[in-house]
C-alpha positions in Angstrom: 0.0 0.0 0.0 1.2 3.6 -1.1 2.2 6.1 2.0 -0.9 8.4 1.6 0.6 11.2 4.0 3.6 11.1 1.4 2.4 13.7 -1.5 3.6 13.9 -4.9 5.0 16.8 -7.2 4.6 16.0 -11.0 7.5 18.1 -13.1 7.1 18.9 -17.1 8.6 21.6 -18.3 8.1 21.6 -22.0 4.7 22.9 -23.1 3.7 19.8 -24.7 -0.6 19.6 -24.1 -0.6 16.4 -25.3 2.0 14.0 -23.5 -0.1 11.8 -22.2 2.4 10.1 -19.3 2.1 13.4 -17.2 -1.8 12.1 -16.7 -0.9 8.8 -16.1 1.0 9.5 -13.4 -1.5 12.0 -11.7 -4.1 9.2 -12.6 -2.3 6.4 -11.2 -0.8 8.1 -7.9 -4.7 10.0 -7.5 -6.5 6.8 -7.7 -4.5 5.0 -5.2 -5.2 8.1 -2.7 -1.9 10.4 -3.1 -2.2 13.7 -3.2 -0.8 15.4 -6.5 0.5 18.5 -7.7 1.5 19.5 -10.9 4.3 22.3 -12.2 3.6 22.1 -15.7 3.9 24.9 -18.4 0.4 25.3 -19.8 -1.6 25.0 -16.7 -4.9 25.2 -19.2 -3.4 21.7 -20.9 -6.0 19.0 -20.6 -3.8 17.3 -18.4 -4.8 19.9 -16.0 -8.4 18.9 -15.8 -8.1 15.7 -14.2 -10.1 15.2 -10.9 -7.1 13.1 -9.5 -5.3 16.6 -9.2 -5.2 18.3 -6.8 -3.0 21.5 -7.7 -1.9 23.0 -10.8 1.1 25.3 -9.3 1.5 28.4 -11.5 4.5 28.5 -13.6 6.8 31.7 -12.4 8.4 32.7 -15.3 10.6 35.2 -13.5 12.2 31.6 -11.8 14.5 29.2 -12.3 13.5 25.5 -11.8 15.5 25.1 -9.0 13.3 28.2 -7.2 10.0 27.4 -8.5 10.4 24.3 -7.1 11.4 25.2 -3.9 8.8 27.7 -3.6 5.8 25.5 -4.6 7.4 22.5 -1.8 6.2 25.6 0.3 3.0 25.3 -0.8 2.7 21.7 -0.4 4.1 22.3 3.0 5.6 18.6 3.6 8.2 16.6 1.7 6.8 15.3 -1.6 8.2 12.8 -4.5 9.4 14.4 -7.3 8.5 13.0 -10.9 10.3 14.4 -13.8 8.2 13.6 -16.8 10.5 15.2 -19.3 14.3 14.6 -20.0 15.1 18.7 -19.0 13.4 18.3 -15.7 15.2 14.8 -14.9 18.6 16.3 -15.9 17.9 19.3 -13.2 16.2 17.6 -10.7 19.7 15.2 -10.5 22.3 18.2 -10.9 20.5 19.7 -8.2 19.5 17.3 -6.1 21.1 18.4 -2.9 19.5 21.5 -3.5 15.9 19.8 -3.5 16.8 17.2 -1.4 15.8 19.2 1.9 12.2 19.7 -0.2 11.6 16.6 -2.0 12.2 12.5 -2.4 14.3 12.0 -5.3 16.4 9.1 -6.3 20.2 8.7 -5.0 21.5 9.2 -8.8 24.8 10.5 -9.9 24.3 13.9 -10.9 25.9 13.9 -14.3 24.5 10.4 -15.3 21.1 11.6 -16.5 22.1 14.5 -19.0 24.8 11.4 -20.5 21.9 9.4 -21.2 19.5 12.1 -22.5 22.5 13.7 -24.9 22.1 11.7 -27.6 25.7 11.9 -28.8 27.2 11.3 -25.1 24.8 8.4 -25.2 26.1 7.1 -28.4 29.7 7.4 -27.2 28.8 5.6 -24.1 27.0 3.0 -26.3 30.5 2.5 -28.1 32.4 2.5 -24.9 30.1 -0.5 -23.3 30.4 -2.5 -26.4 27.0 -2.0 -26.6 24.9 -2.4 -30.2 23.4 0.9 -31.6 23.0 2.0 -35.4 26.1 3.8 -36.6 25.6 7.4 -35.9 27.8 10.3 -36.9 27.7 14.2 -36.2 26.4 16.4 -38.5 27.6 19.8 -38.8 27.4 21.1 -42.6 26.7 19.1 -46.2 30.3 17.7 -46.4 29.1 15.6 -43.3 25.6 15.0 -44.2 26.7 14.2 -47.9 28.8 11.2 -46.5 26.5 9.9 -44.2 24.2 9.6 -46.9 26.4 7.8 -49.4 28.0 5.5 -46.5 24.5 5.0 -44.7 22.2 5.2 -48.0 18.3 6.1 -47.4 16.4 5.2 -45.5 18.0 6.7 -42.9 17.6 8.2 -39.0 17.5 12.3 -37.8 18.2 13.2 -34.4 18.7 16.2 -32.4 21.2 15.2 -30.1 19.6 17.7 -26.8 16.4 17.2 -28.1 15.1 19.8 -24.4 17.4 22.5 -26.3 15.8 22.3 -29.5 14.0 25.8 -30.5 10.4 25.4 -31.0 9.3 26.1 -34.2 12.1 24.9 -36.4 9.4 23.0 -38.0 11.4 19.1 -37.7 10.7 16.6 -35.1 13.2 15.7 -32.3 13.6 12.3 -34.1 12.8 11.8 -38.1 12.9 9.4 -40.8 14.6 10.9 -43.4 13.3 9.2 -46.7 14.1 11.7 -49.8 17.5 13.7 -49.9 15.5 17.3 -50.5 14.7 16.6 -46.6 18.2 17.0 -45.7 18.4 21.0 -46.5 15.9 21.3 -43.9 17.7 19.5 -41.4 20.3 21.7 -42.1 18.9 24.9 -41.9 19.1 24.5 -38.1 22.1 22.8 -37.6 24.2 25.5 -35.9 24.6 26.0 -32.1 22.6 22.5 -32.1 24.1 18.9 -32.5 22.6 16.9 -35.2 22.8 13.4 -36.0 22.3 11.0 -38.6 22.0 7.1 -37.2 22.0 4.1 -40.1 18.6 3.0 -40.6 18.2 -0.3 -39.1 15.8 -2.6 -41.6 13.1 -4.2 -39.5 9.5 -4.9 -39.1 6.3 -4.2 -37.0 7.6 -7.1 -34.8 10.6 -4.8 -34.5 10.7 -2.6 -32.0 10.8 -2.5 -28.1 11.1 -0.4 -25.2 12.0 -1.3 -21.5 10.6 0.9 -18.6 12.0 -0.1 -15.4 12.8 1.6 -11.6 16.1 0.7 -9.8 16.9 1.2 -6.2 20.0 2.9 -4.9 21.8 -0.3 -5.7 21.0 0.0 -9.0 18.7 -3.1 -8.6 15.6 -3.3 -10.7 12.3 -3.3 -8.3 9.7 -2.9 -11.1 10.1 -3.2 -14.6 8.6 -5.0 -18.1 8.9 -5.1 -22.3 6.8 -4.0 -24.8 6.6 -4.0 -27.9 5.9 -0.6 -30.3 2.9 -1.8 -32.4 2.0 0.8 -34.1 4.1 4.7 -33.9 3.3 8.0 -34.9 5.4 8.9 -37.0 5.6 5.4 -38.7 9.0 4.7 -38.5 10.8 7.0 -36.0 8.1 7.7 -33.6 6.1 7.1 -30.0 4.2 4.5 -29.1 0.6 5.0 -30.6 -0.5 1.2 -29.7 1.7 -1.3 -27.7 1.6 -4.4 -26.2 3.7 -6.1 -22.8 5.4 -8.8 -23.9 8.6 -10.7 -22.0 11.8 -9.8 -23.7 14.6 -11.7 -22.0 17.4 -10.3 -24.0 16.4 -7.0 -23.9 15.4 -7.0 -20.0 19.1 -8.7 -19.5 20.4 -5.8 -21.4 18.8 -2.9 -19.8 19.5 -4.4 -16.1 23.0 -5.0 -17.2 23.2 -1.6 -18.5 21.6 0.1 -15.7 24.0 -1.8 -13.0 27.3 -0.9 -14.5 26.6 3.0 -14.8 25.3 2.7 -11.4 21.9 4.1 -12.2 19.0 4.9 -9.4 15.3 5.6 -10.9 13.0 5.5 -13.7 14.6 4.7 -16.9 13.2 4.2 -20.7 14.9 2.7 -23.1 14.3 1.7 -26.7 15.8 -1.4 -28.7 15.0 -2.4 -31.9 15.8 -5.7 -33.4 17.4 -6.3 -36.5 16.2 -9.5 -38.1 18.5 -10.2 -40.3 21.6 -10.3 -37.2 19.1 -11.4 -35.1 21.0 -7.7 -32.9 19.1 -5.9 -30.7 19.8 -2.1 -31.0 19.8 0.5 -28.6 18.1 3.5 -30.1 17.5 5.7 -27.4 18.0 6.2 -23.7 15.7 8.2 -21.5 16.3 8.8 -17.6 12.6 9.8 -16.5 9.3 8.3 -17.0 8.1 6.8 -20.3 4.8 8.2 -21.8 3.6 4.7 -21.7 4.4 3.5 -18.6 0.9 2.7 -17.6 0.9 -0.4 -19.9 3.3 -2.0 -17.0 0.4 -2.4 -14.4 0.3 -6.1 -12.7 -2.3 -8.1 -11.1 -2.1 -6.0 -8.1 -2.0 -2.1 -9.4 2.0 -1.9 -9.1 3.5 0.4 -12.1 6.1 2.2 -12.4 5.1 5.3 -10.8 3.3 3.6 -7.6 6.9 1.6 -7.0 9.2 5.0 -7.8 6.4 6.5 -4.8 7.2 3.2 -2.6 10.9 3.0 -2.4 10.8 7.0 -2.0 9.1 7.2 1.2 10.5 3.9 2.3 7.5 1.4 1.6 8.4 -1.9 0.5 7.6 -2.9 -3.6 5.8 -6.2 -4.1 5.2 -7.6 -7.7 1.9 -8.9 -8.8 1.7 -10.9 -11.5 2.9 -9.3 -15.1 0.2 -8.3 -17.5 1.6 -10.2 -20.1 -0.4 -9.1 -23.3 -2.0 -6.1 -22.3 -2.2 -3.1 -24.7 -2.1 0.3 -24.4 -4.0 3.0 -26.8 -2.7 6.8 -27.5 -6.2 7.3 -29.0 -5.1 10.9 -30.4 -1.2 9.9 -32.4 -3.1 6.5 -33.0 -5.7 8.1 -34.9 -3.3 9.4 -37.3 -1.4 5.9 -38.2 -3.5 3.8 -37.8 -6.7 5.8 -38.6 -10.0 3.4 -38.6 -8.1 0.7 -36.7 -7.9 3.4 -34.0 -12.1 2.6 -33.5 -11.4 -1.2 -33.1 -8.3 -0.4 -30.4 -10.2 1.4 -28.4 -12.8 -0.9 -28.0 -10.3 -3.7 -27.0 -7.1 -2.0 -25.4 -7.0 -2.9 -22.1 -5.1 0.9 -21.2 -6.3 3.7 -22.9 -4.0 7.0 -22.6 -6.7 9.4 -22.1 -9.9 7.9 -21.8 -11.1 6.8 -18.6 -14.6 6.5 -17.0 -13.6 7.8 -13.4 -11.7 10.5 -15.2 -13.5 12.0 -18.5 -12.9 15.6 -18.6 -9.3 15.4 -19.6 -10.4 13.2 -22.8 -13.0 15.8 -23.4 -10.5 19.0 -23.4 -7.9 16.7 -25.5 -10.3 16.3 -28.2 -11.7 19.8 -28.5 -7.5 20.9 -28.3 -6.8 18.4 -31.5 -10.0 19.8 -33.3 -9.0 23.2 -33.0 -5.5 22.3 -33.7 -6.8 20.5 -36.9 -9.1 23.7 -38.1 -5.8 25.8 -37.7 -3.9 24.0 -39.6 -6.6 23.8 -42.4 -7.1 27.6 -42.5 -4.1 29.1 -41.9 -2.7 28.3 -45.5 -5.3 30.2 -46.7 -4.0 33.3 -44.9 
């Protein structure tokens, strides 16, 4: 059973309305009778209308992180777990850490570790380092480099933005991108300086692919909660989050991540993505993220545990206790499943066994997401008419 009188702060700092595992975690923690806050940028997101909330703390945009969260632990008035849903807020919370610890419960981690795993080139160094498999990635920084990626990696091939948290909105590309055509490449480019770029070999695969591991390790870097999925169906196809998935057991990959999480000596939530080549028969690391995944809720077991109700259990000092694992259960992101999967969306929802926003005990935030994507959708229609 979760500590009641043990609060919960819930941390996003990009303006995303849309990511979906900031209400899972108010939803999961509310539900089981924890009160939870929420510092969020866009305190009008849909998230924001969930009746398992208890606060929306106004951002301070004359603060720092550091100070705004300080000054809304006031507010709460008692020590409180801290949840970094984004990779920005999980690299502050564990550079400052000793700052917040007097304020918060927050994982014993190492306080450089986080922004190694989140920096997509340190992570791909670290990869080689480990002797760990991951696609054959290369820094971009003009067209002399992007020209020979191309002609060594050929196309199909992978986009990233190495600090994905730094990335300047509007720049009109995604934090990760298939690139398909060569004329995408210009545009790539165009935002290339001050801002690490990387192009990863495409690895060939298919929709049996791709997998992720979520998974919450003690201060021994000893794994008290964790499970595999695999990606179903992504928006975008190809390169994207998880629109539809489904927990299945993954030895080699859950060896892998426990492995990989014991020998940097990691302490929290961690997210990581594999996919398999099938040719090799290789699992590849794509991407390693130290906070919450968006999905997290599809790793619930026979007795409620997920990942966020064992991060709040070995925080205030509760013991964790596995249920049985959902083997097969799905999960639904009804809004990015809509667009790749568009009717099929209709016969998911029906049958998924998690649903990212709807929820019977919880409508309203499935209400305001829909009337945000409408409006979003009539904008877009109109405003190339301007």
């Amino acid at each position: 059973m979760l500590d009641c009188t043990v609060p919960a702060l819930v941390l996003r700092l990009d303006s995303n309305v849309f990511h979906h595992g900031t209400l899972g975690a108010i939803r999961s923690l509310g539900q089981a009778g924890v009160e939870v806050h929420a510092l969020i940028q866009g305190p009008h997101a849909p998230t924001a209308r969930s009746r398992h909330l208890t606060r929306v703390h106004a951002w301070p945009h004359d603060q720092d992180v550091v100070k705004a969260l300080i000054r809304v632990a006031g507010d709460i008035g008692r020590p409180a777990v801290l949840l970094a849903m984004d990779d920005a807020g999980a690299i502050t919370v564990a550079e400052h850490a000793a700052d917040l610890r007097p304020y918060y419960l927050v994982p014993d981690q190492s306080p450089r570790l986080p922004r190694t795993l989140a920096d997509k080139r340190l992570l791909a160094e670290l990869c080689a380092d480990l002797g760990i498999a991951q696609p054959e990635t290369r820094l971009i920084t003009d067209e002399r480099d992007a020209a020979a990626a191309v002609a060594d990696f050929g196309l199909p091939l992978v986009a990233k933005w190495a600090q994905p948290w730094l990335r300047p909105s509007g720049i009109g590309s995604r934090n990760t991108s298939l690139v398909r055509q060569l004329h995408q490449v210009p545009r790539l480019l165009r935002h290339v300086a001050g801002h690490d770029l990387l192009f990863q070999r495409f690895v060939p695969g298919d929709r049996r692919s791709d997998w992720f591991f979520h998974g919450y390790f003690d201060e021994d870097s000893r794994s008290l909660y964790d499970g595999t999925g695999r990606k179903e169906r992504s928006y975008p196809r190809g390169a994207g989050l998880t629109t539809y998935g489904r927990w299945l057991p993954n030895p080699v990959v859950e060896d892998t991540a426990r492995e990989l999480a014991r020998t940097l000596g990691y302490s929290g939530v961690l997210d990581i993505d594999f996919r398999h080549d099938p040719a090799t028969g290789v699992y590849h690391l794509l991407d390693c993220n130290p906070r919450l995944g968006a999905q997290f809720r599809l790793f619930r077991d026979s007795g409620g545990l997920d990942l966020v109700r064992a991060a709040h259990l070995h925080l205030s000092g509760k013991q964790t206790t596995r249920g049985r694992p959902g083997h097969g259960r799905t999960y639904l992101v009804e809004n990015y499943d809509l667009l790749s999967a568009g009717p099929g969306t209709v016969r998911a929802l029906c049958t998924a066994d998690e649903r990212a926003w709807l929820s019977a005990d919880d409508p309203r935030p499935f209400m305001a997401m829909a009337g945000h994507t409408i409006r979003r959708g009539l904008g877009r229609l109109i405003q190339p008419q301007k």
